[in-house]
N, C-alpha and C positions, 0 to 999 in steps of 0.2 A: 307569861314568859315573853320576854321582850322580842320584838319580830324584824326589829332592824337588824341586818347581816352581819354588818362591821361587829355589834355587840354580840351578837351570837360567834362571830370567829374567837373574840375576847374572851366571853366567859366559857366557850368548849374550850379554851388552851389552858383557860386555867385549872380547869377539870382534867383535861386530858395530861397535863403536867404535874401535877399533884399523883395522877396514877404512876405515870412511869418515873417520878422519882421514888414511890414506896418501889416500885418493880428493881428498879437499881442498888436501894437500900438491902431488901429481903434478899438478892440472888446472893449480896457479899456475905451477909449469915448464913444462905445454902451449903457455900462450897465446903464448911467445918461439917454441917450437918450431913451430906450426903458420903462425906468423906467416914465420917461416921457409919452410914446405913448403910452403903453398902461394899463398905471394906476397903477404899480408895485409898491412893498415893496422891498429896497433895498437889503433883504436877498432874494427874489425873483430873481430881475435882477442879481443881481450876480449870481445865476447858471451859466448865459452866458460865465462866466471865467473858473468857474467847468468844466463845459461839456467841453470846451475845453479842456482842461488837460487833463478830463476822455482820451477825443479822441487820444491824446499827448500817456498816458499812453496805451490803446491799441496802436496804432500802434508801439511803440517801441520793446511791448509784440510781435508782429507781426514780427518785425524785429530780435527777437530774438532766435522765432522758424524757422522761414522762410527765413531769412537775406539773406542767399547763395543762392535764386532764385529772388530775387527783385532786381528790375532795376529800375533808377529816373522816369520813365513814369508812372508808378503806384500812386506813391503818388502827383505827379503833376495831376490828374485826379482829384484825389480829392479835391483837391485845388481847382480847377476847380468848382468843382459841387459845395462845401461847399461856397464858394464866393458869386456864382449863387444865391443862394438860401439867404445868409445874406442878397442881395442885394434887392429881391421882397419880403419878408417876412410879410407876409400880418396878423401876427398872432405871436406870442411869441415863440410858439413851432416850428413852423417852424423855427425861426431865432437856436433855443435850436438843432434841427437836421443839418441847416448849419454848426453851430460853433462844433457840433460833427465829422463830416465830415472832415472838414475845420482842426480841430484838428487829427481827426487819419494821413491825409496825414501829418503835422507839424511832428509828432512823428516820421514816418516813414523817413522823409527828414533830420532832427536833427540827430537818430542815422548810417543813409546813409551816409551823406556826410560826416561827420564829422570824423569817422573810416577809410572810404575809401580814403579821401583825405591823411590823417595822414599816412594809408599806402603805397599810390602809390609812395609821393613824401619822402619816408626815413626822412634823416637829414630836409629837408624842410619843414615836414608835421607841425609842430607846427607853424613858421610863416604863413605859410595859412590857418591854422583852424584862426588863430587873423584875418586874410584879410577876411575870409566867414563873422564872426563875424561884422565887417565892416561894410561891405555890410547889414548885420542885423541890425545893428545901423543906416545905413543909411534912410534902408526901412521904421524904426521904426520913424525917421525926418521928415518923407517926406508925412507919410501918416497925421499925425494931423494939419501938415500943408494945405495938399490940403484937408481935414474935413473942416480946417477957410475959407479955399478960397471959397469952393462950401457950405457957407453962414450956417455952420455945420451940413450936408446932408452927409448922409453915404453912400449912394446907390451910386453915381457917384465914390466914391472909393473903396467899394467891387466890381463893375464892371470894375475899372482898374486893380483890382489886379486879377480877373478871366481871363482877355484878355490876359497881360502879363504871365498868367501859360499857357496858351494854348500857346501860342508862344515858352515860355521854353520848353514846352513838345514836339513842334516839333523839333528843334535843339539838345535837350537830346537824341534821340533813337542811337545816335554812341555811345553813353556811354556805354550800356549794363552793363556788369561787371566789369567792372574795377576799380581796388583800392580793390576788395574783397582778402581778405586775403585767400594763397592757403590751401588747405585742410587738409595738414598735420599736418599745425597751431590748428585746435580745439582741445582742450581738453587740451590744455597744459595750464601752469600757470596759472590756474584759482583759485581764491581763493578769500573772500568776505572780507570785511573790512569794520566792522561794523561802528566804530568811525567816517570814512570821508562820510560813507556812509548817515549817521545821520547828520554831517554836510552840505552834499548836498541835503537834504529834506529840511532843515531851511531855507536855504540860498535862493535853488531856490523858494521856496513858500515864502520868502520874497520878490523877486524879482519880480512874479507874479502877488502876491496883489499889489505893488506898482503900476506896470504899468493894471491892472486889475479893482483896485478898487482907483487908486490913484487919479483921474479925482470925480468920487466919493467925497472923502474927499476931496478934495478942496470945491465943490461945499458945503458942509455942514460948512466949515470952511468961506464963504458966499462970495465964488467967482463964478462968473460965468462962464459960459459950454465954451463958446471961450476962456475965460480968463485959466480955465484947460487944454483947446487944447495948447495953447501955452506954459506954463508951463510943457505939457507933452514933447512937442516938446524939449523945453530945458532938460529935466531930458535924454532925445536922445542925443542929442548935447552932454551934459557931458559924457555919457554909451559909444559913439564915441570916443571922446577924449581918454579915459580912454585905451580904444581898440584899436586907432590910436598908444597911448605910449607904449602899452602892445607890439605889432607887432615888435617894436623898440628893445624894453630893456626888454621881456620875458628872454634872455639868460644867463644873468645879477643877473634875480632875481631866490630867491628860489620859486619854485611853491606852499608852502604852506603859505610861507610868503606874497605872494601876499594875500592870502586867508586871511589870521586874520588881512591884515592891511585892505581888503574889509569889512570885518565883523566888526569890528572895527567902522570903518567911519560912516557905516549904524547906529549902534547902537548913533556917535556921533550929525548925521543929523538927524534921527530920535527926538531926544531930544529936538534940536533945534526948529522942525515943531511943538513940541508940546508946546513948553514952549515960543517962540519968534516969528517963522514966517514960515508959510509954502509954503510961496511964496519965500523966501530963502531958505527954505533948501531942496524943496524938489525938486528944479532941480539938490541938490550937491547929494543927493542919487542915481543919477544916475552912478555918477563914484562908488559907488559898484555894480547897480547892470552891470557895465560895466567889473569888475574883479572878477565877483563871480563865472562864468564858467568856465573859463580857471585854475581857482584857485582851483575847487575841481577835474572839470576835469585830469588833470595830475595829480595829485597827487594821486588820486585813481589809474589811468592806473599804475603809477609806483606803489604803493600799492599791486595790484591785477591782474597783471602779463598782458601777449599780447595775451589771448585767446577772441576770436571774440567777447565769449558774455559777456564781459567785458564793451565794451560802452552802449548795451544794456540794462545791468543793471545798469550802475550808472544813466542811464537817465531814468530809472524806478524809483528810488528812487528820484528823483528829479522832477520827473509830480507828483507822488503821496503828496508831497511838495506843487507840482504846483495845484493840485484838494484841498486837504486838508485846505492850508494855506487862501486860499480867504475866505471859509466857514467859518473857525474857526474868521477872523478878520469881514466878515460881520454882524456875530451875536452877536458880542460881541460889537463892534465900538460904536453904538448907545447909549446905558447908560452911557459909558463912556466922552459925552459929545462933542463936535462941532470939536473937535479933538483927540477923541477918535482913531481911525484908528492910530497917528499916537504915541501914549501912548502903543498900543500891538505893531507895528513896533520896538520901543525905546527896549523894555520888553526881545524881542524875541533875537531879537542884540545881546543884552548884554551877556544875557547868553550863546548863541552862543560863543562869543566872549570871555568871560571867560572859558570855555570848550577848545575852539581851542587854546587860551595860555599857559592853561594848560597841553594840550598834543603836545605842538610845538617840545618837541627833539624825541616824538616816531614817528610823524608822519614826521620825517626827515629825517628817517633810513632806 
């Protein structure tokens, strides 16, 4: 096992990324199934995507006050427990305290690695934050696949994905601190930027409810729970792809531009699911939500300078998207008909998408 730091932060994040994008994947299959077990209204079961967030959004908050004394073993613990507990859930609320859990270590591990990697390895940090992503796209593949195989039974993959964080957790303790940016760094360039900030509340709580509540809208649109497993799995496959090109040709592109042609797409896939087919288009929504990170990500950091709590908060503004966006699309979906869910997806797009065109040369400069 390799004993330099820098590469042990690299390959726990790829590990640790790989889990919590299966953990992201398998909750959006949860909320049909729990909705199911135990007799739920889908504004009900969707909590289970909320409280994640909520969780998401504390631990970021957590990472923002405390960032400079956390090390990856802490938020891999909770992985840990939050898993555990998805997996025996003998009761709603219990599953609602897992995926709380389960979510604050996400938050904490999201604004961790992804700052720390970006600093340890200078000019390189941007192609490895696309390879973490990867690795999330992959986790994300892999878990609704092994959902269909184990006959679409959750418990056998919240328990692979608690196994594998224990494992990560033991090979991360060389980590400690590394990639923390040194102390002199705070307080500098810090400064808020409302406009991309608001555009990554839309974007990520679009992204959210798709893979949250998008299993969901299939099944109303009158497919069935395997048949959404696999179609989740493809909306993976395309979020990979998109991430796989990104890694390539990010150097290439303008990092906002990536942004409005992701926001863009969604609003144009969206349409589609609603007007023609959402067994076509809603695996092509994954290649937004496979650019919509990276795309507000940079562009804020350039924005809003290199002070630490800089990732902190764009990833605060982007859970509270991520809490937000499911609630608002759960309560509303339903009257609006068998494909409602993806009539507010089309709605939200757009005018995202006319906004970021709109402000394409300030937010260039």
């Amino acid at each position: 096992m390799p004993a330099d730091p820098k590469t042990m932060l690299f390959l726990s994040g790829l590990s640790t990324l790989f889990i919590v994008g299966a953990g992201s994947a398998v909750l959006g299959l949860a909320v049909p199934f729990y909705e199911q077990e135990f007799q739920l209204s889908t504004a009900t079961s969707g909590l289970l995507v909320s409280t994640v967030w909520i969780g998401c959004l504390t631990g970021v908050l957590t990472m923002y006050f405390k960032g400079a004394q956390i090390t990856p073993r802490p938020p891999l613990a909770m992985v840990v427990v939050g898993s555990v507990l998805l997996a025996v859930a003998p009761a709603f609320w219990v599953a609602l305290l897992g995926a709380l859990i389960f979510g604050i270590g996400y938050g904490v591990i999201a604004a961790l690695f992804n700052s720390r990697v970006l600093y340890a390895f200078g000019a390189q940090g941007a192609p490895r934050i696309g390879m973490l992503n990867v690795l999330y796209s992959v986790g994300a593949i892999v878990a609704p696949y092994g959902f269909t195989l184990m006959g679409a039974r959750l418990q056998p993959v919240f328990w692979a994905m608690a196994a594998l964080s224990a494992v990560t957790w033991v090979f991360s303790g060389r980590v400690g601190l590394t990639g923390l940016p040194a102390p002199q760094a705070h307080g500098r360039g810090f400064k808020l930027h409302w406009p991309i900030l608001i555009l990554a509340l839309l974007s990520i709580g679009i992204e959210a409810s798709l893979v949250g509540l998008g299993p969901s809208a299939l099944n109303r649109a009158g497919l069935s729970a395997q048949r959404a497993a696999e179609l989740l799995s493809l909306f993976f496959v395309a979020a990979l792809a998109a991430r796989i090109m990104l890694v390539l040709v990010a150097h290439r592109l303008a990092d906002f531009g990536i942004f409005v042609f992701a926001i863009g797409w969604a609003a144009l896939c969206g349409l589609g699911a609603a007007l023609f087919s959402p067994v076509l288009f809603f695996p092509l929504l994954g290649i937004s939500a496979g650019l919509f990170f990276q795309g507000v990500y940079v562009t804020a950091t350039r924005k809003m300078g290199d002070d630490p709590r800089v990732s902190p908060v764009i990833f605060a503004l982007g859970q509270v998207g991520a809490i937000l966006s499911p609630l608002f699309y759960a309560r509303f979906m339903d009257p609006l008909g068998s494909h409602g869910f993806f009539w507010l997806v089309t709605g939200v797009a757009w005018a995202a998408f006319v906004f970021s065109a709109l402000s394409y040369r300030a937010m260039m400069r």
